[in-house]
C-alpha positions as CSV (number, residue, x, y, z in Angstrom):
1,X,0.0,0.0,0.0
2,X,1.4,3.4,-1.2
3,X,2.2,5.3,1.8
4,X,1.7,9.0,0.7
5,X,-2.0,8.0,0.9
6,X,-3.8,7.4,4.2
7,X,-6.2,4.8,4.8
8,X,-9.8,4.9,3.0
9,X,-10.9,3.6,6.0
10,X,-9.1,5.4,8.9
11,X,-10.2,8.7,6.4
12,X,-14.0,8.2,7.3
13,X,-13.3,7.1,10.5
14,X,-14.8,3.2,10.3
15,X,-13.3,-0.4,10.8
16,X,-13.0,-2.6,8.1
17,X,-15.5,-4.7,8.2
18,X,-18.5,-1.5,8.4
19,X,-21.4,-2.0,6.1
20,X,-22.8,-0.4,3.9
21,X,-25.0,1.8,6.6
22,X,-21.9,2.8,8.1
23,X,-19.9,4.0,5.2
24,X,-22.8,6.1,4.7
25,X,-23.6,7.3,7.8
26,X,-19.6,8.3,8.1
27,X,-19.8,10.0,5.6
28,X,-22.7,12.5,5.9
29,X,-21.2,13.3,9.1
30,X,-17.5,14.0,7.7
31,X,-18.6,15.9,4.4
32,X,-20.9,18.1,6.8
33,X,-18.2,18.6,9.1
34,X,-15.9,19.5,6.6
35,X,-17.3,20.9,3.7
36,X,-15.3,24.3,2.7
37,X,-18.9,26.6,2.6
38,X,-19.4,25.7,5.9
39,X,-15.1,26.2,6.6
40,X,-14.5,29.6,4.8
41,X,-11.0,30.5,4.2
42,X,-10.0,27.1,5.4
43,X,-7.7,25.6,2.8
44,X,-6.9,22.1,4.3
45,X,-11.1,21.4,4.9
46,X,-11.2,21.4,1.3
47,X,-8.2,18.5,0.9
48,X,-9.6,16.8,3.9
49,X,-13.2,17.4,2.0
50,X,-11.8,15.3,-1.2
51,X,-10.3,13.0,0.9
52,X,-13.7,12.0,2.4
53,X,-15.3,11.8,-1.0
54,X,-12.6,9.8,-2.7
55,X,-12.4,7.5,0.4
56,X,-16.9,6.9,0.3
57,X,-16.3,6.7,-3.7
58,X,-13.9,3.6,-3.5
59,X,-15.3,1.7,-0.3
60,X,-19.3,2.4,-1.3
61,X,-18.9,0.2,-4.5
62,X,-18.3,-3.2,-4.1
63,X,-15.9,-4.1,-6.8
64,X,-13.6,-0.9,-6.1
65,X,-14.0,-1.9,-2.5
66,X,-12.6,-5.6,-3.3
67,X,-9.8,-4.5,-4.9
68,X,-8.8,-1.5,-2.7
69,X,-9.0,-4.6,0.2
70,X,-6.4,-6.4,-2.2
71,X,-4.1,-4.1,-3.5
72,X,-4.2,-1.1,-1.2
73,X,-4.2,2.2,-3.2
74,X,-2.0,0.7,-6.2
75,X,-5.2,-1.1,-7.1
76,X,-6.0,2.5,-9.1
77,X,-2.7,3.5,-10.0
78,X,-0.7,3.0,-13.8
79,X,-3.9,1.6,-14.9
80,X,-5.0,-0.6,-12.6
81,X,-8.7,-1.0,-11.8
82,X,-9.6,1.1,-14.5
83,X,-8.2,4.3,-13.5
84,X,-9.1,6.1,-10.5
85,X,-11.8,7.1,-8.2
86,X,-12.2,10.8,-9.5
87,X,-12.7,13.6,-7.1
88,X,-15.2,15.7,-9.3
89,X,-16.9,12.4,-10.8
90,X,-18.2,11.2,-7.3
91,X,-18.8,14.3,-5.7
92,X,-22.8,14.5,-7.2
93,X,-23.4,10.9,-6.3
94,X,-22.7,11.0,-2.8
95,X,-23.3,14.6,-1.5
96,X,-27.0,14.6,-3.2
97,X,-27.9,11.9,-0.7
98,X,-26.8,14.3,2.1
99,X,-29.5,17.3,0.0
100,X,-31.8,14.7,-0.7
101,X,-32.0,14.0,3.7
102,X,-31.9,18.0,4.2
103,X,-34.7,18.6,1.6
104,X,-36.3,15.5,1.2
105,X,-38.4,15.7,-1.8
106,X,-37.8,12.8,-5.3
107,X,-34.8,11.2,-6.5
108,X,-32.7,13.2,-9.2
109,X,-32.8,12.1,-12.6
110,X,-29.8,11.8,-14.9
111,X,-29.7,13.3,-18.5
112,X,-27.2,13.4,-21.4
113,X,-23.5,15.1,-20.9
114,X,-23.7,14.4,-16.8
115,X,-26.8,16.9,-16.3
116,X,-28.8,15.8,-13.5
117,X,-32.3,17.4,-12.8
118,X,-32.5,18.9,-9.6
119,X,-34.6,17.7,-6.4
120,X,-38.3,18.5,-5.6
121,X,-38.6,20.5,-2.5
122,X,-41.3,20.3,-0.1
123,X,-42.0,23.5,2.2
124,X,-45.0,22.9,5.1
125,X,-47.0,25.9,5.4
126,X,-50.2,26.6,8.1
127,X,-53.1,29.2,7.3
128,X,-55.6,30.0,8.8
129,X,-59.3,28.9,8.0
130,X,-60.1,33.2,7.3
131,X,-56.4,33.3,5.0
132,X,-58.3,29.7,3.5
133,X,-61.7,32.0,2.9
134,X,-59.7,35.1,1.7
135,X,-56.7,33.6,0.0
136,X,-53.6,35.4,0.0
137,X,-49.9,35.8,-1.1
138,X,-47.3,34.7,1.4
139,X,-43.8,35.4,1.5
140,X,-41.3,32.1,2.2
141,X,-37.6,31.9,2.6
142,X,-36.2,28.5,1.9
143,X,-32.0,27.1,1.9
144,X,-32.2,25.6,-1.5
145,X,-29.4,24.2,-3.9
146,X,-28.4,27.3,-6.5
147,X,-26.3,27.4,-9.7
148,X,-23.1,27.7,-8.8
149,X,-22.2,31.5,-10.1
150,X,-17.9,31.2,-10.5
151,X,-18.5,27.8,-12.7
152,X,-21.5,28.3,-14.3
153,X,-23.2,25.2,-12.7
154,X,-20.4,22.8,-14.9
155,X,-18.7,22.1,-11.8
156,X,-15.0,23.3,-13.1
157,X,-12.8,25.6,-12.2
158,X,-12.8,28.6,-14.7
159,X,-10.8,28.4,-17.6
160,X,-11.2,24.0,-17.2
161,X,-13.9,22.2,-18.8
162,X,-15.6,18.5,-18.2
163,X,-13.7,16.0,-20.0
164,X,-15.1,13.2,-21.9
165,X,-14.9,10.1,-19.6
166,X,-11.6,8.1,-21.3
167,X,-13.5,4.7,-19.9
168,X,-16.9,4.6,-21.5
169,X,-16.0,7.5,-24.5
170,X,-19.0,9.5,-23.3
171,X,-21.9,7.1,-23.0
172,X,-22.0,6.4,-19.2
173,X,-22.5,2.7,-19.7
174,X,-19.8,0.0,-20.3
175,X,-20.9,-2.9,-22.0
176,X,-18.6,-6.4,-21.0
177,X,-19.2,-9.7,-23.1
178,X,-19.4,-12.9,-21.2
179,X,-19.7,-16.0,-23.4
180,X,-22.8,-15.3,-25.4
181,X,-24.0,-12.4,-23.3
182,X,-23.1,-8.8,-22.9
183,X,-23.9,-7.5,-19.8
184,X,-24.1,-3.3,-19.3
185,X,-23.6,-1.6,-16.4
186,X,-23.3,1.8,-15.3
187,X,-19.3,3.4,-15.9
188,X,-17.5,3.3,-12.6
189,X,-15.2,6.1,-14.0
190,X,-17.8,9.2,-14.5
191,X,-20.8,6.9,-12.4
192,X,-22.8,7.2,-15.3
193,X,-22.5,10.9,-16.4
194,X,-20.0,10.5,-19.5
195,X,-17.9,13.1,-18.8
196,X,-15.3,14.2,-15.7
197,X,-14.1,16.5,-13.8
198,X,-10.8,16.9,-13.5
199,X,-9.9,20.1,-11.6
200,X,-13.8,21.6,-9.6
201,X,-14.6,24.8,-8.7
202,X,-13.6,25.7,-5.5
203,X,-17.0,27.7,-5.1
204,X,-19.1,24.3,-5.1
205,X,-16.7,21.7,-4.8
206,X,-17.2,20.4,-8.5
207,X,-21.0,19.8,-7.8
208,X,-22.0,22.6,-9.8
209,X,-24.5,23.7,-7.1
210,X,-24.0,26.1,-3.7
211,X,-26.4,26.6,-0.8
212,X,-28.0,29.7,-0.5
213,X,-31.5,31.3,1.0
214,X,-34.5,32.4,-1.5
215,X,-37.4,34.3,-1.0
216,X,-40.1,33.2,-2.8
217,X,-43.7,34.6,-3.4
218,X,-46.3,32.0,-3.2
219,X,-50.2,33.0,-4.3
220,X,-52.8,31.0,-2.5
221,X,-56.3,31.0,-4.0
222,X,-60.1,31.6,-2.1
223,X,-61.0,27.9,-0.4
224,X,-57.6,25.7,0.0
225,X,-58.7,22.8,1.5
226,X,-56.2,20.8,4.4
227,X,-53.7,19.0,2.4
228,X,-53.6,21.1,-0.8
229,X,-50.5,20.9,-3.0
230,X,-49.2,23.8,-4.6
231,X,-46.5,22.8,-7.3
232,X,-44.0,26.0,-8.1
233,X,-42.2,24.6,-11.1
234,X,-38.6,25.3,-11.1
235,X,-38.6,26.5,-8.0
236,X,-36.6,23.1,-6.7
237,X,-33.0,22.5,-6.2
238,X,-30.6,23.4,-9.5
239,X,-29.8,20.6,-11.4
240,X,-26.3,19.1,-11.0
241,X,-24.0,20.6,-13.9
242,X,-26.7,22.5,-15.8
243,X,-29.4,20.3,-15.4
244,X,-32.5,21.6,-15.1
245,X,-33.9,22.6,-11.9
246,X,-36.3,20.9,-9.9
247,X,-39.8,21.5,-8.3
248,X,-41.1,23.4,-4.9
249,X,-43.9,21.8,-3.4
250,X,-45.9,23.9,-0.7
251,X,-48.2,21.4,1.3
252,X,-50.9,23.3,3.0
253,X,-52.4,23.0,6.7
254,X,-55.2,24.9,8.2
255,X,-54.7,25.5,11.7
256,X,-57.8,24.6,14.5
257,X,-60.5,27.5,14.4
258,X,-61.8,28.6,18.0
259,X,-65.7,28.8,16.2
260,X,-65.9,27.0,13.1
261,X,-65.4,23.6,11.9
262,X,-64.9,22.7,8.2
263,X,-66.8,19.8,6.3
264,X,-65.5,20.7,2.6
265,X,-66.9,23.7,1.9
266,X,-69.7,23.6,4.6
267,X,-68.7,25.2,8.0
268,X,-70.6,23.9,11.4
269,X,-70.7,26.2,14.8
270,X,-72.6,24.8,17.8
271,X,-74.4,27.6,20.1
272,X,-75.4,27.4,23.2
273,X,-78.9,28.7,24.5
274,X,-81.1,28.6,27.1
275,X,-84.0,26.5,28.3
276,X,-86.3,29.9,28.3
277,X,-85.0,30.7,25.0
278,X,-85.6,27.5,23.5
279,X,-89.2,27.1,25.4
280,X,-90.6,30.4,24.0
281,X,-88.6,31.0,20.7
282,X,-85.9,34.1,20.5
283,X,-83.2,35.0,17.9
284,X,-79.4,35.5,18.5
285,X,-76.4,36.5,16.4
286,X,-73.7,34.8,15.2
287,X,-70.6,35.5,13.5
288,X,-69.6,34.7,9.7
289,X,-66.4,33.5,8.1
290,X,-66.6,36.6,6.2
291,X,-66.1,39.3,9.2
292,X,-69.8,39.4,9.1
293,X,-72.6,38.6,11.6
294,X,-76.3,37.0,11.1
295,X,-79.4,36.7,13.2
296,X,-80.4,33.1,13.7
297,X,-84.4,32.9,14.5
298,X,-85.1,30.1,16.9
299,X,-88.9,28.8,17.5
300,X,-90.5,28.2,20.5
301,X,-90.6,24.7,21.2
302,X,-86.9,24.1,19.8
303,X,-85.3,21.1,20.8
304,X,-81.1,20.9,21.7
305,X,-79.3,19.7,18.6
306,X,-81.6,21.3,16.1
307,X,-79.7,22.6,13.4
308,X,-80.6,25.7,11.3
309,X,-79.4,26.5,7.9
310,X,-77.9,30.2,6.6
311,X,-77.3,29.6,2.7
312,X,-73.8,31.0,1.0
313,X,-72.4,31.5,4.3
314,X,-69.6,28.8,3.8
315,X,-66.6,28.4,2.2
316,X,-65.4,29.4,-1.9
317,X,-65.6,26.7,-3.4
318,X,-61.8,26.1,-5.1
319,X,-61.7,27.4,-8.8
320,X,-65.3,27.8,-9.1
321,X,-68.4,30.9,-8.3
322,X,-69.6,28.2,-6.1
323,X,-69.9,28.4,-2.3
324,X,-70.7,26.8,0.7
325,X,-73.4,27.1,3.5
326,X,-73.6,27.7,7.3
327,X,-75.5,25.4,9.9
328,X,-75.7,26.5,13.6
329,X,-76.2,23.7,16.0
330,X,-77.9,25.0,19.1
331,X,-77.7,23.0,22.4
332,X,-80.2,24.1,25.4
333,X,-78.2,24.2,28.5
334,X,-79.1,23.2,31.5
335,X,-79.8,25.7,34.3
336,X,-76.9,25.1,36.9
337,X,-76.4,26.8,40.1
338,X,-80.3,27.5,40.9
339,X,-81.3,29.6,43.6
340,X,-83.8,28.4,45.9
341,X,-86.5,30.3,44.1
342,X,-85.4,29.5,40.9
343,X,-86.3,26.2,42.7
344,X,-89.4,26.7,43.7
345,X,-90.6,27.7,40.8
346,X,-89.2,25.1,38.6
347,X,-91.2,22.7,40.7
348,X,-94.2,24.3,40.2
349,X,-93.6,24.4,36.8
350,X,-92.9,20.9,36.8
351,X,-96.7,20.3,38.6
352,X,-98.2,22.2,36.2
353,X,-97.0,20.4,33.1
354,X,-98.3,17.6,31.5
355,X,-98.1,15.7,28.0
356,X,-99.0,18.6,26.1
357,X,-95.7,20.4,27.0
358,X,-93.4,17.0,27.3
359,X,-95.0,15.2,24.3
360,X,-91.8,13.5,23.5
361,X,-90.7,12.4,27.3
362,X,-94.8,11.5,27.7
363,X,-94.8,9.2,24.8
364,X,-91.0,7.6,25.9
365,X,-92.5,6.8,29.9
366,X,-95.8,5.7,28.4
367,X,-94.0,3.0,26.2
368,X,-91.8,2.2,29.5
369,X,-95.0,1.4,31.3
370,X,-96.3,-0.5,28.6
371,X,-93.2,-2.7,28.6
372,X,-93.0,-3.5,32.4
373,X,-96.9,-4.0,32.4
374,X,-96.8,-6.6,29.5
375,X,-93.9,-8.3,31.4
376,X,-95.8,-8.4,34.6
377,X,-98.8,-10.3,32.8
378,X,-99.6,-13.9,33.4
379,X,-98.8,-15.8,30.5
């Protein structure tokens, strides 16, 4: 083993025999740690940055793992192995995954001359059922992956270009016959890009991407529902080397309302009232979704749960003229705390009632009478 080289493995810090979990999990932790935007001015993060990369490039793939187990660091030197492991060539492939975990949104999909389409984003945002009603334009601010400026998203330093990839001439795939079959696999040299990078920009590390904050205006239409996807399109992470950008998705959530509940584009109150109120008939007022207030008439004779309908008082229906209606629940409360003439005269109330006023308790004890009667008879 060449000794001007240290060890793939003491590099990310793992014993020999680590899975693949563990390589991984290494490595997030070490490119974090020392990645040069987050060590400005720091010359020897960026060399201990490609170290970390070239070490997770060689030990994550089995084959290169195999022979670097064999024949040390030689096994990619004067030919061997097919050349070696390529800072700017693995850089996309491993520090997307560590994007993909901060962002978290679909893979990235490879196109012709190493262009890689850039993430989806997702962004959780909570409104409230009035901004729902209303609709509005919000203001976000979101870290998202950027075109690198110095390198012109390519990934190489300025004057340098991306060289065709000397193993698979510029297709990405390497095609190896055995006996009557040819099998095709993806080129370990450019991982399936066609081209390499042989000296990256310092700016994004050859990834043709850097990290940076955006503000972003997003318009929310009248009656959003809980749940509602609002695609921006290429509004996601750049794409790796000019690819094109991805997609921002903002995922809605409407936040608990202290009044209203929400049954599509229905909305549901419940009022309280009183046994007087209920017994002789009264009106109250409630308030609308729309800043607004209505009178709700109430008969006499009205029974708790009774609901009452005020048309168009609801919720815009999305993308239409349509909308929505109001019902009012109202529950008779029960008199609590009685004074001891309230009392009395509750009681005499009570003796002075009969079916006529109780039609619905009458008719429930009859029945029970009935039933025990019928029970008691001889058979």
């Amino acid at each position: 083993m060449s000794t001007t080289k240290r060890c793939y493995y003491e590099t990310l810090e793992v014993e020999r025999n680590a899975d693949e979990p563990k390589l991984k999990a290494a490595f997030r932790k070490l490119a974090m740690k020392w990645h040069p935007d987050k060590n400005p001015g720091d010359a020897s993060s960026e060399v201990r940055f490609k170290e970390i990369n070239e070490a997770y490039e060689v030990l994550k793939d089995g084959d290169k793992r195999a022979a670097y187990d064999r024949f040390g660091h030689a096994a990619f030197e004067q030919g061997m192995g097919g050349g070696g492991p390529g800072f700017g060539a693995g850089f996309a492939s491993s520090f997307s995954d560590i994007f993909e975990d901060l962002f978290g949104m679909a893979g990235q999909r490879r196109g012709s001359g190493g262009r890689e389409r850039g993430a989806d984003l997702r962004y959780n945002m909570e409104i409230t059922l009035e901004e729902a009603f209303l609709g509005k334009t919000a203001q976000i601010e979101i870290p998202v992956s950027v075109t690198c400026e110095s390198c012109s998203g390519i990934g190489a330093k300025a004057g340098t270009k991306p060289k065709t990839c000397s193993h698979c001439g510029g297709a990405g795939r390497i095609r190896q016959a055995q006996g009557f079959f040819t099998l095709e696999r993806t080129c370990p040299g450019c991982q399936g890009r066609g081209q390499m990078i042989e000296d990256a920009c310092a700016s994004c590390v050859g990834s043709g991407r850097v990290t940076r904050d955006r503000t972003l205006s997003v318009n929310i239409p009248q009656g959003v529902e809980d749940g509602t996807r609002i695609r921006l399109a290429g509004e996601g992470e750049a794409g790796v080397r000019g690819g094109p950008p991805g997609d921002l998705y903002i995922f809605l959530s409407l936040t608990t309302h202290q009044f209203f509940q929400r049954d599509g584009a229905d909305l549901h109150c419940r009022v309280p009232i009183s046994m007087v109120a209920a017994a002789l008939g009264g009106e109250f007022e409630v308030p609308t979704i729309d800043k607004g207030k209505t009178k709700v008439k109430v008969p006499s004779g009205t029974q708790s749960g009774r609901r009452f309908r005020i048309a168009s008082k609801g919720m815009p229906v999305l993308r239409s003229r349509q909308t929505g209606d109001m019902y009012v629940q109202v529950m008779v409360e029960t008199p609590q705390n009685l004074t001891k003439k309230q009392q009395e005269l509750l009681m005499e109330f009570e003796k002075l009632s009969s079916g006529a006023t109780q039609p619905e308790a009458a008719g429930f004890f009859s029945k029970v009478k009935d039933f025990f009667g019928n029970r008691a008879a001889p058979q």
